[in-house]
KOLBA-714817 format. One record per residue (C-alpha): chain; residue in one letter; residue number from 0; y, x, z. Coordinates in Angstrom, 3 decimals, decimal comma. Each point is the difference from the previous one (the first is absolute). Example, Ala and Ser with C-alpha at 12.3 -4.5 7.8 and 13.67 -1.06 7.14 Angstrom:
# KOLBA-714817
> chain;resn;resi;north;east;up
> A;A;0;-4,500;12,300;7,800
> A;S;1;3,440;1,370;-0,660
This chain:
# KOLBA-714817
> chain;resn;resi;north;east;up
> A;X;0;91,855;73,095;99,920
> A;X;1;-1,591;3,518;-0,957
> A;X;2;-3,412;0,831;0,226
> A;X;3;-1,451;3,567;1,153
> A;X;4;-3,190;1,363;-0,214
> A;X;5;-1,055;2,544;2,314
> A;X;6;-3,380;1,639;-1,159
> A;X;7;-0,783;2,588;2,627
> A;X;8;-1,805;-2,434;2,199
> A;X;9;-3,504;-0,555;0,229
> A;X;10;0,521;-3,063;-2,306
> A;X;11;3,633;-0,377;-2,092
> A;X;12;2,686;-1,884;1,490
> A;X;13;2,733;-2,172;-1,810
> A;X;14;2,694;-1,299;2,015
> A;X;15;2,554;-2,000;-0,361
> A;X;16;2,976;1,628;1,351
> A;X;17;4,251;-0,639;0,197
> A;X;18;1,829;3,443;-0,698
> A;X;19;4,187;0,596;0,205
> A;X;20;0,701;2,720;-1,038
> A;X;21;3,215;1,076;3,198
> A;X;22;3,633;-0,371;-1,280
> A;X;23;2,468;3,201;-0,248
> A;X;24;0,565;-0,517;3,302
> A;X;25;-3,319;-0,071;1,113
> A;X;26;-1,654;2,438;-2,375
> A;X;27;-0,751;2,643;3,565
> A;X;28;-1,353;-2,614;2,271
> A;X;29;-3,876;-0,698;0,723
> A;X;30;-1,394;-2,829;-1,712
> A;X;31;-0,438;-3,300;2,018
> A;X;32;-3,902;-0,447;-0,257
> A;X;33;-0,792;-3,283;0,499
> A;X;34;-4,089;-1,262;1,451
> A;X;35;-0,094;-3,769;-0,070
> A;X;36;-2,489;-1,735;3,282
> A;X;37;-3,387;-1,105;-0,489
> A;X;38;1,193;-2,572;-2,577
> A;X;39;2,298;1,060;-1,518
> A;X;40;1,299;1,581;-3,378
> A;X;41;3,248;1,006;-1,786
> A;X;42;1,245;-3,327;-0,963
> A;X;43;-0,802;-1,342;3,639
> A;X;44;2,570;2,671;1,470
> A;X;45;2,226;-2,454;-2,105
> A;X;46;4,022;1,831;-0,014
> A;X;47;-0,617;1,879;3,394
> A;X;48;-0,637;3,338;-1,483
> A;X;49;2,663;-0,330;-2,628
> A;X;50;2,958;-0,759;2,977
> A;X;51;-1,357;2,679;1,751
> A;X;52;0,217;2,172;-2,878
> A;X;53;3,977;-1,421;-0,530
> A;X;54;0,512;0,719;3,554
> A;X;55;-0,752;3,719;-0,063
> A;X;56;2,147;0,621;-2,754
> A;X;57;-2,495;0,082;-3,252
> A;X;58;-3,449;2,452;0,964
> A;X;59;-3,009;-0,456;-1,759
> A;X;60;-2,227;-3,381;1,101
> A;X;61;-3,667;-0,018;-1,075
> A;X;62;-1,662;-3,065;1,214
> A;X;63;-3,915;-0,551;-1,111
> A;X;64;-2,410;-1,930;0,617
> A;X;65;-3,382;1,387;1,662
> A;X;66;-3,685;-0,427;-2,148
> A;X;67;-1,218;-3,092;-0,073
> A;X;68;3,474;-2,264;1,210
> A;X;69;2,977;-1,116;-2,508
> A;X;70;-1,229;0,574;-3,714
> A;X;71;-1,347;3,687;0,809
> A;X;72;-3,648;0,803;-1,006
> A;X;73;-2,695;-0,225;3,207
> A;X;74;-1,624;3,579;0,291
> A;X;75;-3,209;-1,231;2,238
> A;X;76;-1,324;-2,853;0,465
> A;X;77;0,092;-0,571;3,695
> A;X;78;2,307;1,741;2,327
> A;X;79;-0,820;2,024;3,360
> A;X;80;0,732;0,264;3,189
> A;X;81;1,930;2,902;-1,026
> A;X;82;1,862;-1,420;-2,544
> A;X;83;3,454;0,525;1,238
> A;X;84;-0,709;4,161;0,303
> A;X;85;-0,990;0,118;-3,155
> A;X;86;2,436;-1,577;-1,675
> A;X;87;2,456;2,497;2,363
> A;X;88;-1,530;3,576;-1,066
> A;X;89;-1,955;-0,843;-3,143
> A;X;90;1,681;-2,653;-2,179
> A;X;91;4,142;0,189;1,330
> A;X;92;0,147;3,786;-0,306
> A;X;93;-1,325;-0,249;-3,724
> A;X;94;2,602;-2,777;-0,809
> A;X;95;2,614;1,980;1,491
> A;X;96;-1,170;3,420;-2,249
> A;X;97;-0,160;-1,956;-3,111
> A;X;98;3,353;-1,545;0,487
> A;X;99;1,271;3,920;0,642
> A;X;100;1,178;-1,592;3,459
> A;X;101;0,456;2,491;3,413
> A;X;102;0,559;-0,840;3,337
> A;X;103;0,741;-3,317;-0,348
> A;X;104;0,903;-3,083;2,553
> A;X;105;-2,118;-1,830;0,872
> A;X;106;0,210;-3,642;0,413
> A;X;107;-2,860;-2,369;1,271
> A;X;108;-0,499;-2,847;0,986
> A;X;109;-3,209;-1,301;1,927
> A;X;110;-2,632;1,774;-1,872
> A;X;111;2,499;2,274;-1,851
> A;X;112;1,291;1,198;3,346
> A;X;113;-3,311;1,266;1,194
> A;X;114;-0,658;1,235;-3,082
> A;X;115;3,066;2,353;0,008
> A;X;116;-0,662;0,674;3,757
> A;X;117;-3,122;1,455;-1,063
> A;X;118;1,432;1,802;-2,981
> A;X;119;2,448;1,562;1,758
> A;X;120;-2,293;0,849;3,048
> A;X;121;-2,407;2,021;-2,344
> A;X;122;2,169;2,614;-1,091
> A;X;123;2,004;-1,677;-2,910
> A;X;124;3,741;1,031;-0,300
> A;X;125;2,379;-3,387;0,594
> A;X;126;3,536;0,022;0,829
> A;X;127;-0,421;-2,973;1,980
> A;X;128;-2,056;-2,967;0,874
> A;X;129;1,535;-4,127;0,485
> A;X;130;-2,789;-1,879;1,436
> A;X;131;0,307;-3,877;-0,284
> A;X;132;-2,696;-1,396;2,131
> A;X;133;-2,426;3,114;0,278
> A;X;134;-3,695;-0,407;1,159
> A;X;135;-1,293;3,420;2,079
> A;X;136;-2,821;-1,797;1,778
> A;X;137;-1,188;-3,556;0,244
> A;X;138;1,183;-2,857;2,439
> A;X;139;-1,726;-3,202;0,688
> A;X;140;3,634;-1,747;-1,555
> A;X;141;-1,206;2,028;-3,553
> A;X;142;-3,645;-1,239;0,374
> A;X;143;1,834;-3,794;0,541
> A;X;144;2,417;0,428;-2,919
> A;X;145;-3,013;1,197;-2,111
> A;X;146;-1,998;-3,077;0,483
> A;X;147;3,124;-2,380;-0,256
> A;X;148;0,208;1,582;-3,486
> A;X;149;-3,349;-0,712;-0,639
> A;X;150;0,029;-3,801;0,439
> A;X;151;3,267;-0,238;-1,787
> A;X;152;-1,915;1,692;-2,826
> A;X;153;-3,080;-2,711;0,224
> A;X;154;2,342;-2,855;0,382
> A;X;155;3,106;0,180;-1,666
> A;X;156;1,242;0,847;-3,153
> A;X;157;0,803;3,642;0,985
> A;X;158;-2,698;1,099;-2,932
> A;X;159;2,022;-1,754;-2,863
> A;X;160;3,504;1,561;1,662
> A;X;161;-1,528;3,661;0,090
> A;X;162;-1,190;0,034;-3,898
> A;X;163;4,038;-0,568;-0,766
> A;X;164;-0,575;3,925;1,430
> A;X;165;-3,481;1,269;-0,431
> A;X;166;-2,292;0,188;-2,432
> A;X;167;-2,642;-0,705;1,794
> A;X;168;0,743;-2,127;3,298
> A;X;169;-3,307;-0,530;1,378
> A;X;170;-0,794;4,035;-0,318
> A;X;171;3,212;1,131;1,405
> A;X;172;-0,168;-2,635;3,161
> A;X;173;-3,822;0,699;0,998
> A;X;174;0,562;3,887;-0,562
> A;X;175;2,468;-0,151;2,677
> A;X;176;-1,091;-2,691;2,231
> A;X;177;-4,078;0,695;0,309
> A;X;178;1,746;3,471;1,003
> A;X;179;1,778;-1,403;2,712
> A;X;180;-2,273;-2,233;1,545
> A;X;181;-2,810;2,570;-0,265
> A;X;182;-1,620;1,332;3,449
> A;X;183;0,503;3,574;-1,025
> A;X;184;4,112;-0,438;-0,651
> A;X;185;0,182;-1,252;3,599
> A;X;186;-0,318;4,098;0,727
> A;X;187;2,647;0,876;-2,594
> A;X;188;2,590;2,063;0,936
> A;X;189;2,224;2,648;-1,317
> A;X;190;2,134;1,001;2,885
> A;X;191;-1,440;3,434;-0,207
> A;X;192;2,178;0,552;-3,485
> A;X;193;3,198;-0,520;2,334
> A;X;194;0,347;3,475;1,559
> A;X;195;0,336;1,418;-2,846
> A;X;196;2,890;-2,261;-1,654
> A;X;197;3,807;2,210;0,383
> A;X;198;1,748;-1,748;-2,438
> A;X;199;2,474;-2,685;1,419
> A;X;200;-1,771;-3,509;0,567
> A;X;201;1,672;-3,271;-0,337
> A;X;202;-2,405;-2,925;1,603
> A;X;203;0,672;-3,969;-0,726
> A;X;204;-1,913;-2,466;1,410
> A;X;205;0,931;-3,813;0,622
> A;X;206;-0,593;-0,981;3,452
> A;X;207;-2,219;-3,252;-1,328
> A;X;208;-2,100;1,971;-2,361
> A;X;209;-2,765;-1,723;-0,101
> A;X;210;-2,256;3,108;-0,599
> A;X;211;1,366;2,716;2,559
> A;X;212;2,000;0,322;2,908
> A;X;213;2,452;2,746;1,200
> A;X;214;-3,018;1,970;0,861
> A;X;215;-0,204;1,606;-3,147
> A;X;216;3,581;1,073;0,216
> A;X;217;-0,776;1,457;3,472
> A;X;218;-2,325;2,212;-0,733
> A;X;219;1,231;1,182;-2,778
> A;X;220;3,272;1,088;1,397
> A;X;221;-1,974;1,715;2,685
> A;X;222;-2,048;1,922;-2,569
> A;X;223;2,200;1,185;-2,739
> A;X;224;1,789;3,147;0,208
> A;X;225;3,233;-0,825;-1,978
> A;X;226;2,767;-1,791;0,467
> A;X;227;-1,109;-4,235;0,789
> A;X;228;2,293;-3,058;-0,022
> A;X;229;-1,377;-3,706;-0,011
> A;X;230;1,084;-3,067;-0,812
> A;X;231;-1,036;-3,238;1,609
> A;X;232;1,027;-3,543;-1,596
> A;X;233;-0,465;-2,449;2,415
> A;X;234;-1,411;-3,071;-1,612
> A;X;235;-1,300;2,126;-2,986
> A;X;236;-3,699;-0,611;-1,468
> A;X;237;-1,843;2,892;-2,106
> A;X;238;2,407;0,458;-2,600
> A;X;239;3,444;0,110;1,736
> A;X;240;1,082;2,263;-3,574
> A;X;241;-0,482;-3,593;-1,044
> A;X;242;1,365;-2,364;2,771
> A;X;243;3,225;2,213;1,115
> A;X;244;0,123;1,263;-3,163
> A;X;245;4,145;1,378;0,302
> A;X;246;-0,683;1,259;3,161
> A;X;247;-2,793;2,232;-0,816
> A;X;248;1,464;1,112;-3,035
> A;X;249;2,962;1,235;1,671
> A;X;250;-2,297;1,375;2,929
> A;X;251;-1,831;2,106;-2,500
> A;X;252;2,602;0,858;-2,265
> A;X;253;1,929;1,349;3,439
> A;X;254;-3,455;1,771;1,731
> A;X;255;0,015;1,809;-3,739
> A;X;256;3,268;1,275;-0,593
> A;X;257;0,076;1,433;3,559
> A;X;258;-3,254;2,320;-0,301
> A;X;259;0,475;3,891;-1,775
> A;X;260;-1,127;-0,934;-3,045
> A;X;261;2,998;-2,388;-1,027
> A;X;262;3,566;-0,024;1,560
> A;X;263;2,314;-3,283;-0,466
> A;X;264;0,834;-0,275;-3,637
> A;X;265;-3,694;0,550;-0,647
> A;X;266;-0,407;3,624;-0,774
> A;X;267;-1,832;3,007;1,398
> A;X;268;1,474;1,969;2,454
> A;X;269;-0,984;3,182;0,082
């Protein structure tokens, strides 16, 4: 795993990042940006990315993981409300300049998928966004899954299983979840970033995720101004990418090579 530092923040960054260079055959295509959910990291996206990635034919994959989560340096102590913006126009476009990457795809999940909603919404150039299990405003189901989360993390072992991933457990869980559960995130939402989104949208959700409903995927096909398709896995939880793993591989791989910026082998059309 290679580490970056990105100095033109307020305080330095180092992040640990995953970077493929694209094959031959991919060398024209966008890079697959991949934001892990409020837990995650790089080695938590486990092979996902990389079938993906095999899939389209060979473009470039960067998959990081965000301050503070996976072995990448925290850059404040505590995190806001606002968190999720400004890791979207403050932290993700300076990854993406350092790397020399342009108009990437993005690919969230949970977390991630806001995160590139509200990237995209502000102005930043993306070819495309997949959204696994995107968050635009907050449902009583989140505010339940939140809390389920937070017992599992007082009485089970799900602090020893999360320091296999992070560096520091106990500041990467409370970051997210005091967040969550806080009276001001009740207000959050970024559905205001939608109108402004005219690059083609692929949205995933499982039917039994047990943080969001369809909802999200409603209104954000009403909002958007590009081209929408959505997936629904019945019986799916919050990380179908994970549970139907072939299927949404192949749904990806299919919603990609059908948009401008890649025709069927993989390439750019022009």
């Amino acid at each position: 795993m290679e580490r970056l530092r990105v100095e033109d923040l307020e305080e330095d960054l180092e992040i640990e990042y995953l970077f493929e260079p694209p094959s031959q055959a991919g060398e024209h295509d966008p890079v697959l940006v991949f934001l892990h959910e409020g837990l995650g990291s790089v080695e938590l996206w486990r092979s996902f990315p990389s079938m993906v990635r095999d899939a389209m034919g060979g473009p470039g994959m960067l998959v990081y993981s965000r301050p503070g989560y996976g072995r990448s340096r925290p850059y404040r102590e505590t995190r806001s409300v606002g968190y999720m913006h400004e890791e979207a126009v403050e932290v993700l476009p300076r990854v993406l300049s350092a790397l020399g990457i342009e108009r990437p795809v993005l690919v969230g999940h949970s977390d991630g998928a806001s995160i590139a909603i509200i990237h995209a919404g502000s102005g930043f150039a993306v070819s495309a966004l997949v959204l696994i299990a995107a968050h635009v405003f907050v449902e009583e189901r989140t505010i339940a899954g939140i809390e389920a989360a937070r017992a599992a993390y007082l009485g089970t072992d799900l602090a020893d299983r999360m320091l296999r991933y992070h560096e520091n457990p106990d500041a990467t869980f409370w970051g997210w979840n005091r967040v969550w559960l806080s009276k001001e995130f009740r207000e959050w939402n970024i559905e205001e970033y939608l109108p402004e989104i005219t690059c083609p949208v692929l949205a995933i959700q499982g039917s039994q995720d047990e943080y969001g409903t369809v909802a999200q995927l409603d209104a954000i096909e009403r909002a958007v101004r590009g081209p929408f398709e959505r997936l629904v896995l019945a019986g799916a939880g919050h990380a179908p990418h994970q549970e139907r793993f072939e299927e949404v591989v192949k749904a990806v791989s299919t919603f990609l090579t059908g948009i401008e910026s890649f025709d069927s082998q993989g390439h750019t059309r022009g």
